[in-house]
C-alpha positions in Angstrom: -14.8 -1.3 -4.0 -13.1 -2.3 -7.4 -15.8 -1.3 -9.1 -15.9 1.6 -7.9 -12.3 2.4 -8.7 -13.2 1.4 -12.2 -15.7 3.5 -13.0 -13.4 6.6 -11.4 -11.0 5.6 -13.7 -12.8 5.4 -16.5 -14.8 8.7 -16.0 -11.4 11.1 -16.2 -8.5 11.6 -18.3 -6.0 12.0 -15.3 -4.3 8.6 -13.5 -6.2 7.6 -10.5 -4.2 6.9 -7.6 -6.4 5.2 -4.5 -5.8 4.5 -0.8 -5.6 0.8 0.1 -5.3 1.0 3.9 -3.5 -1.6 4.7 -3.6 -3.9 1.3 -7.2 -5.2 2.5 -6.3 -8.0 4.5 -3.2 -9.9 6.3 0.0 -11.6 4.5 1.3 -10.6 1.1 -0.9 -12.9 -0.6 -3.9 -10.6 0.1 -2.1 -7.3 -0.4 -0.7 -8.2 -4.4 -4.1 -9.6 -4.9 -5.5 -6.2 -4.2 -2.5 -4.7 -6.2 -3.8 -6.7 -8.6 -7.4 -5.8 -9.0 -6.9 -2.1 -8.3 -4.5 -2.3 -11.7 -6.8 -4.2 -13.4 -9.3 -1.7 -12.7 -7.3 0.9 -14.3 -5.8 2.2 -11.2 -2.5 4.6 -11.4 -1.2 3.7 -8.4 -2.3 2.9 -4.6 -1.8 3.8 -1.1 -0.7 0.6 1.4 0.1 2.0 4.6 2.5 -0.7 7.2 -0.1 -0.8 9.8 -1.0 -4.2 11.5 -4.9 -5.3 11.1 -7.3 -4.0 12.4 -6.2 -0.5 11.2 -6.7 2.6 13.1 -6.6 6.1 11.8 -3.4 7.9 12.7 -4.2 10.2 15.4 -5.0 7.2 17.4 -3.3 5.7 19.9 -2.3 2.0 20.0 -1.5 2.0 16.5 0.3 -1.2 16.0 2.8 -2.3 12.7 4.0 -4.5 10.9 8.1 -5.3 10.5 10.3 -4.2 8.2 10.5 -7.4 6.2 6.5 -7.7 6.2 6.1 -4.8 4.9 8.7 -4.8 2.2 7.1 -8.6 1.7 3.7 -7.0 1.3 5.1 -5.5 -1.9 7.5 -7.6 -2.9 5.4 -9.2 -5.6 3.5 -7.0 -6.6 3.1 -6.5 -10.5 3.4 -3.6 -12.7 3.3 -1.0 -14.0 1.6 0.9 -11.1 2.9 3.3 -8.4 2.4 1.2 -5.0 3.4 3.6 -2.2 3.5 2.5 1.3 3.5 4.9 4.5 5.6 5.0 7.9 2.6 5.6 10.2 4.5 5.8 13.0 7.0 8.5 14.5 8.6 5.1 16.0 9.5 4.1 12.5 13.2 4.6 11.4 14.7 7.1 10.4 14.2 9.0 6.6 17.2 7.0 6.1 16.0 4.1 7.0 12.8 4.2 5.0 14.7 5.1 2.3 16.7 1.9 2.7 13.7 -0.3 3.5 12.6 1.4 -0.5 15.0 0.6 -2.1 15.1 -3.2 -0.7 11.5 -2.9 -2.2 12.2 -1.6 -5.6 14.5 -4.2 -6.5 
């Protein structure tokens, strides 16, 4: 999947940005590590959304995330310079405030 990334990002003369789903596996270690190769790839910036594994696709039902402090600690680490954006999947999320909160805890 990399690789693939790679050779987008080398075909164009625009950033790349890519969806991760949910960082490609469970625990923080896993999602900078992803980070990590999707930068190295030449990747922009990525997509993690705060989903639980396994993933469903939104309009599902049963959709199941992680907490606030997982899913700040999913990005916590990860290195730079990218754009890592994460999505509220749920309407059972906070508020905007909220999420706005829960980004800046994230950018810090």
């Amino acid at each position: 999947m990399v690789q693939h990334r790679a050779r987008v990002a080398a075909a164009v003369d625009i950033p790349v940005y890519c969806d991760a789903d949910t960082g490609f596996g469970p625990g923080p270690a896993l999602v900078q590590r992803t980070v990590q190769e999707f930068i190295g790839a030449g990747v922009a910036g990525i997509h993690i959304e705060d989903q639980a594994e396994p993933k469903k696709a939104g309009g599902q039902s049963g959709i199941a995330l992680v907490s606030d402090a997982e899913a700040i600690g999913r990005l916590a680490e990860t290195p730079g310079p990218a754009y890592v954006i994460e999505s509220a999947d749920q309407r059972s999320r906070p508020s905007l405030a909220e999420l706005s909160a829960m980004g800046r805890k994230r950018s810090r």
